[in-house]
SEPAKOL-734520 format. One record per atom (N, C-alpha, C): atom name; x, y, z; residue in one letter; residue number from 1. Coordinates in steps of 0.001 Angstrom, whole numbers, plus 524288, in hexadecimal, padded with zeros to 5 digits. Layout:
% residues N
+----+-------+-------+-------+---+-----+
!  a !     x !     y !     z ! r !   k !
+----+-------+-------+-------+---+-----+
! CA !     X !     Y !     Z ! A ! NUM !
...
+----+-------+-------+-------+---+-----+
//
This chain:
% residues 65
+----+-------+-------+-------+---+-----+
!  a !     x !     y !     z ! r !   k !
+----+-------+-------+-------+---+-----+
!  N ! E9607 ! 19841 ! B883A ! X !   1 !
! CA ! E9A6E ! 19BB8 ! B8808 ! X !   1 !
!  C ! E9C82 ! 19BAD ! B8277 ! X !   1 !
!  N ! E9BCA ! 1A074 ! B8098 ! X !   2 !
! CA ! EA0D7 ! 1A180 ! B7C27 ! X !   2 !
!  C ! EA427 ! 1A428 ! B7ACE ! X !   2 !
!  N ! EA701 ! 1A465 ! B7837 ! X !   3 !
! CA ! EAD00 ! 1A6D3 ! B7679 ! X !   3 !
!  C ! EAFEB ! 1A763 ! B7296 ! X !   3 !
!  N ! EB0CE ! 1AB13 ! B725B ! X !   4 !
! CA ! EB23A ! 1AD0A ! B6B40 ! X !   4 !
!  C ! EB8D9 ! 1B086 ! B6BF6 ! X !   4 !
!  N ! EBC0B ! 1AE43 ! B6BCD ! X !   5 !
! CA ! EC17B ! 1AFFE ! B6B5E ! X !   5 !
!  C ! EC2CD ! 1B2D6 ! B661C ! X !   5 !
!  N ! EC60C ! 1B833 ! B6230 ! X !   6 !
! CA ! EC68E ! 1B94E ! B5FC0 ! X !   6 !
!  C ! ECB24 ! 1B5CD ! B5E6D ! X !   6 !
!  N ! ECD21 ! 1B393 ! B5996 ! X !   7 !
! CA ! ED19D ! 1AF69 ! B56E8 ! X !   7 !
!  C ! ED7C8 ! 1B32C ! B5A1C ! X !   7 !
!  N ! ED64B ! 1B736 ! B5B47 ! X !   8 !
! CA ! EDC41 ! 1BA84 ! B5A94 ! X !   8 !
!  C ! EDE10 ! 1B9AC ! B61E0 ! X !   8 !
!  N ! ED7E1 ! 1B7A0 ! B6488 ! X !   9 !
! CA ! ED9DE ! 1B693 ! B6B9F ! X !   9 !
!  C ! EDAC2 ! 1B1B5 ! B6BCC ! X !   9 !
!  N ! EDABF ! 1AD88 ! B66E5 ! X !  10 !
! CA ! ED98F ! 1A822 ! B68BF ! X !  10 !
!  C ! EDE15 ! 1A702 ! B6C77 ! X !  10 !
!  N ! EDF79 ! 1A20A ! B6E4B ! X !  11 !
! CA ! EE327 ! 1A065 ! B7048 ! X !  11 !
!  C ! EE5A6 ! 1A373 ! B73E5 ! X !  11 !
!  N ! EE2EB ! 1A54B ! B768E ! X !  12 !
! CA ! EE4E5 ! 1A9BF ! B7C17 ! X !  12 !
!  C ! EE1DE ! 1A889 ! B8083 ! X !  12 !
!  N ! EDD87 ! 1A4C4 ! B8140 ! X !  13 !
! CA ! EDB54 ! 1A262 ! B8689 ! X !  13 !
!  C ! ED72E ! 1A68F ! B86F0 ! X !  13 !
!  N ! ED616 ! 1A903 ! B8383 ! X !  14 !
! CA ! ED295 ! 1AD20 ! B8576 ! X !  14 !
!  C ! ECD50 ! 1AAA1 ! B868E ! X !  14 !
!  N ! ECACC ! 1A6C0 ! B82AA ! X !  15 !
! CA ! EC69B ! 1A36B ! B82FF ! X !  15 !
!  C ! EC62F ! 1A13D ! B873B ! X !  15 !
!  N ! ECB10 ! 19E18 ! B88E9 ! X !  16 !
! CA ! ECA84 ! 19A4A ! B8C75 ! X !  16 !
!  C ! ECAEB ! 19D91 ! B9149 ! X !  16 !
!  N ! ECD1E ! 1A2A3 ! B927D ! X !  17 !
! CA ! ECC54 ! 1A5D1 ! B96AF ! X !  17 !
!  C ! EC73A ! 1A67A ! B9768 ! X !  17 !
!  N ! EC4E8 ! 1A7B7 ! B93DD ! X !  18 !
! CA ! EC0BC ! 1AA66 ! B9407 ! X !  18 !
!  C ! EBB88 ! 1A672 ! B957C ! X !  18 !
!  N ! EBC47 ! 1A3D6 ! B9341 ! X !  19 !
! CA ! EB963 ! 19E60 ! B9467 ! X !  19 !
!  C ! EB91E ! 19DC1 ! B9B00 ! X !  19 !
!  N ! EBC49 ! 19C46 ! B9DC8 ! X !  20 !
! CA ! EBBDA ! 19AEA ! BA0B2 ! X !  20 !
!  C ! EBD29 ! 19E15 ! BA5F0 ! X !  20 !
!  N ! EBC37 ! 1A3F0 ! BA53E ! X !  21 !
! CA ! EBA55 ! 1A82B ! BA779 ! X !  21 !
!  C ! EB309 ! 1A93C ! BA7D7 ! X !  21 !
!  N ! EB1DB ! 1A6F5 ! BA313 ! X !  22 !
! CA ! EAB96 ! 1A532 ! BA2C6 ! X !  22 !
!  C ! EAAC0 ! 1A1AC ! BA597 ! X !  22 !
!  N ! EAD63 ! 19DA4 ! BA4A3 ! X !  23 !
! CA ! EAC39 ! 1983C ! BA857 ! X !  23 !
!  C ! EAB82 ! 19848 ! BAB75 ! X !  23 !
!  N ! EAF35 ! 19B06 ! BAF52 ! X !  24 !
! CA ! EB1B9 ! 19BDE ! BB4AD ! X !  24 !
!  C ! EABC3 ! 1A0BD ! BB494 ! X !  24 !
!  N ! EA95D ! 1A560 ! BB368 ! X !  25 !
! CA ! EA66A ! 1A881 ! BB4B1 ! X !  25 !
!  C ! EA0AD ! 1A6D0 ! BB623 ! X !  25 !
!  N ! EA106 ! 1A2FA ! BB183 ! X !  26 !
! CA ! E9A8F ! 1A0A1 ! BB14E ! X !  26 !
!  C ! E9B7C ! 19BF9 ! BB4E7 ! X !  26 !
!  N ! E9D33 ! 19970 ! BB67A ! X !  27 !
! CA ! E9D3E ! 19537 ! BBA6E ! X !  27 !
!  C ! E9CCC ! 196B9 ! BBFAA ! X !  27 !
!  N ! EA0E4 ! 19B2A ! BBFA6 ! X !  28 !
! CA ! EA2AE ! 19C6C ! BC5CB ! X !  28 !
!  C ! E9E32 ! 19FDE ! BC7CD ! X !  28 !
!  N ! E9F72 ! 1A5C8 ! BC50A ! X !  29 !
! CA ! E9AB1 ! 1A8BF ! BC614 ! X !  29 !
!  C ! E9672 ! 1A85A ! BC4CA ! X !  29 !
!  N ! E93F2 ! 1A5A7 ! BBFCA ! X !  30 !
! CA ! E8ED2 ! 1A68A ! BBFD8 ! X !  30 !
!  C ! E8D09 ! 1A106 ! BC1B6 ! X !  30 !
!  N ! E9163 ! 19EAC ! BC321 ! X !  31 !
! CA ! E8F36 ! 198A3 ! BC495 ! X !  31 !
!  C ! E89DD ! 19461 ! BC0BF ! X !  31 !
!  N ! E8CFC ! 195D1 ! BBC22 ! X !  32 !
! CA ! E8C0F ! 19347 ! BB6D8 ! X !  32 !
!  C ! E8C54 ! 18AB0 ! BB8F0 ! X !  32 !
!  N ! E88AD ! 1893E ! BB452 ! X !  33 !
! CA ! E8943 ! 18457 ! BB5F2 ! X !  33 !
!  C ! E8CC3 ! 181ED ! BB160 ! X !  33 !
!  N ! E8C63 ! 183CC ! BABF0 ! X !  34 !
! CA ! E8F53 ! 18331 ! BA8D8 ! X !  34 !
!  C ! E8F44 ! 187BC ! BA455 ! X !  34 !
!  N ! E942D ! 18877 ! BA09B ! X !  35 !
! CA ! E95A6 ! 18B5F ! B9E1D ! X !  35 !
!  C ! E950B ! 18858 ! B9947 ! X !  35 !
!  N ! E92D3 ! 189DF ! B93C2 ! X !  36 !
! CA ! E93ED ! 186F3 ! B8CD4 ! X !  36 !
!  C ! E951C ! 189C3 ! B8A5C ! X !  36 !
!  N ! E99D0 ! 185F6 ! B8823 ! X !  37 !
! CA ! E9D4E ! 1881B ! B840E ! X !  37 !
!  C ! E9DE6 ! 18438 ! B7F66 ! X !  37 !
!  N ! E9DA5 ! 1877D ! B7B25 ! X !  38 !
! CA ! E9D2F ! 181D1 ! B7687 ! X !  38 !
!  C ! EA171 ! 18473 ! B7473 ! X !  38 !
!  N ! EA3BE ! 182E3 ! B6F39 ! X !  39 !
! CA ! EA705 ! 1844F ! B6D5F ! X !  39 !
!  C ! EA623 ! 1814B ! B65F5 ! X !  39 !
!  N ! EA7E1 ! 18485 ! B62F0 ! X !  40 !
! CA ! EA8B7 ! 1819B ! B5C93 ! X !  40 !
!  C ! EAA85 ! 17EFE ! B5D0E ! X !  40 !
!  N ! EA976 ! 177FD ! B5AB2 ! X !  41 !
! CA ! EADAA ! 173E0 ! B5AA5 ! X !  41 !
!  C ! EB24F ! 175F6 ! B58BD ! X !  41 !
!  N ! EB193 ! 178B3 ! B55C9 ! X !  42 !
! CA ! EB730 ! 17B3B ! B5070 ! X !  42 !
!  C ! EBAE1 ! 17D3E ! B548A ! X !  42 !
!  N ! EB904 ! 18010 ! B5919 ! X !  43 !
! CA ! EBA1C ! 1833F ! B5C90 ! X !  43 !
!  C ! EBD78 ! 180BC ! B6051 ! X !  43 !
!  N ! EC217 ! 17E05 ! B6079 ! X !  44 !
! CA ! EC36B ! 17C52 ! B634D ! X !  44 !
!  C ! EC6C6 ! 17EB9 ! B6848 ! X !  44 !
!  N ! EC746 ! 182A3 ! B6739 ! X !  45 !
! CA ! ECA90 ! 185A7 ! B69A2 ! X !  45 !
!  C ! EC743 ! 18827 ! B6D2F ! X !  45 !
!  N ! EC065 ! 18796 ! B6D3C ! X !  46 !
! CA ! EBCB6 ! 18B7C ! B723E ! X !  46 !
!  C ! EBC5D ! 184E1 ! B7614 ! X !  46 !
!  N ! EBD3C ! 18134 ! B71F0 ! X !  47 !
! CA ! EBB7C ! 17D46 ! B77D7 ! X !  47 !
!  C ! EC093 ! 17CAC ! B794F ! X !  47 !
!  N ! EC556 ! 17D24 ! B789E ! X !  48 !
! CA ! EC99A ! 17D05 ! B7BB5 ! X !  48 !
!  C ! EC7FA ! 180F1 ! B800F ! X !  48 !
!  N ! EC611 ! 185A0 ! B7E7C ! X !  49 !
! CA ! EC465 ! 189EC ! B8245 ! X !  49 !
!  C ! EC187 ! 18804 ! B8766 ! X !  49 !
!  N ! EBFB7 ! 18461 ! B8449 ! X !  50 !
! CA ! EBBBB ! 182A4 ! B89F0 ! X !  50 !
!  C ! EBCA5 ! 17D2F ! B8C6A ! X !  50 !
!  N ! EC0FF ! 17A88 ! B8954 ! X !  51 !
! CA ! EC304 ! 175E4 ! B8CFD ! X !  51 !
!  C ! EC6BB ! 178DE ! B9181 ! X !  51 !
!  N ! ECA97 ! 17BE9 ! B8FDE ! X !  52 !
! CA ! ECD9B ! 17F5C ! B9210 ! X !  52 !
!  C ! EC9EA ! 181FC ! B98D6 ! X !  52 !
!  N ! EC738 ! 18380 ! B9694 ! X !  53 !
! CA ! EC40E ! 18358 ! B9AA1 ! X !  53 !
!  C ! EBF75 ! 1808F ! B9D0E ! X !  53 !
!  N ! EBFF4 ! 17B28 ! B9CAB ! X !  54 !
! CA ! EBE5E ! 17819 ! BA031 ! X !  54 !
!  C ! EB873 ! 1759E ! B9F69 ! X !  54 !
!  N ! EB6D6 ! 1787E ! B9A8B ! X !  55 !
! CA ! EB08A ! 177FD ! B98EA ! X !  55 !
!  C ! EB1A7 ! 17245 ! B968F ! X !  55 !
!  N ! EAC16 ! 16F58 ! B9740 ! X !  56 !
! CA ! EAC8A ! 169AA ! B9721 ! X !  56 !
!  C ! EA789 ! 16AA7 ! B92B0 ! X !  56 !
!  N ! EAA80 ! 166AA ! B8EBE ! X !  57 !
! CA ! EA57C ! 16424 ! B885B ! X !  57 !
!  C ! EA2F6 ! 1626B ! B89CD ! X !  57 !
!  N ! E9E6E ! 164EE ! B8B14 ! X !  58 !
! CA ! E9899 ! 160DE ! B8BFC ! X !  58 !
!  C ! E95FE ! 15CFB ! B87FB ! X !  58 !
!  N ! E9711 ! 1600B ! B82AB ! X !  59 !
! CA ! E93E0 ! 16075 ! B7E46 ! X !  59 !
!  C ! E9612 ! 16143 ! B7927 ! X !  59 !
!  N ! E94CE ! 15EB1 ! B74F5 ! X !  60 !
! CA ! E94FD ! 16320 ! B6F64 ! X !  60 !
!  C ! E9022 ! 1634F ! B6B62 ! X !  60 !
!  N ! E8FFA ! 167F3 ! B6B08 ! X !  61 !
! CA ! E8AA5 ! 16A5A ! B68A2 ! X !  61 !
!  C ! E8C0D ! 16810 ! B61BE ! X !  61 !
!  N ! E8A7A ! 16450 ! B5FAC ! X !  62 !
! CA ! E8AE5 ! 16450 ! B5A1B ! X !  62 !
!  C ! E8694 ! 165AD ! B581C ! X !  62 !
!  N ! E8814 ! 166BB ! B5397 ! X !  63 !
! CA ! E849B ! 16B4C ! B4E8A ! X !  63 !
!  C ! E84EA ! 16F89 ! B50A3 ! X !  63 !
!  N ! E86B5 ! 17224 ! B567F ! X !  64 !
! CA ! E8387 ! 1761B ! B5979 ! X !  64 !
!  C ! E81FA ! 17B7A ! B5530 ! X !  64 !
!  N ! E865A ! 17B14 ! B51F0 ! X !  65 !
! CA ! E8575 ! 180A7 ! B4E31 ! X !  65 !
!  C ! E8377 ! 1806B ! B4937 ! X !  65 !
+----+-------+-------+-------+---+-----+
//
């Protein structure tokens, strides 16, 4: 899963709505076994996105880029 907010919507829940309208789609209806979401370390504000909604750190990808 990814997500790209414009700077001028930040801080309006739109991410984290949106997020977990996916969550809730791919789990429920397509009866998904799991959903991945990574995020920029720099980025702290997309993994708030996804503690907020309930996604659990399996992992961190170093060097990944």
């Amino acid at each position: 899963m990814g997500y790209w907010i414009a700077e001028k919507f930040w801080n309006q829940g739109l991410a984290t709505e949106a997020v977990r309208a996916l969550l809730k789609y791919g789990l429920n209806n397509l009866q998904l076994n799991k959903i991945l979401a990574t995020h920029l370390a720099e980025n702290l504000s997309s993994g708030k996105v996804m503690i907020k909604n309930k996604m659990i750190k399996e992992g961190e990808l170093k060097e990944h880029i």
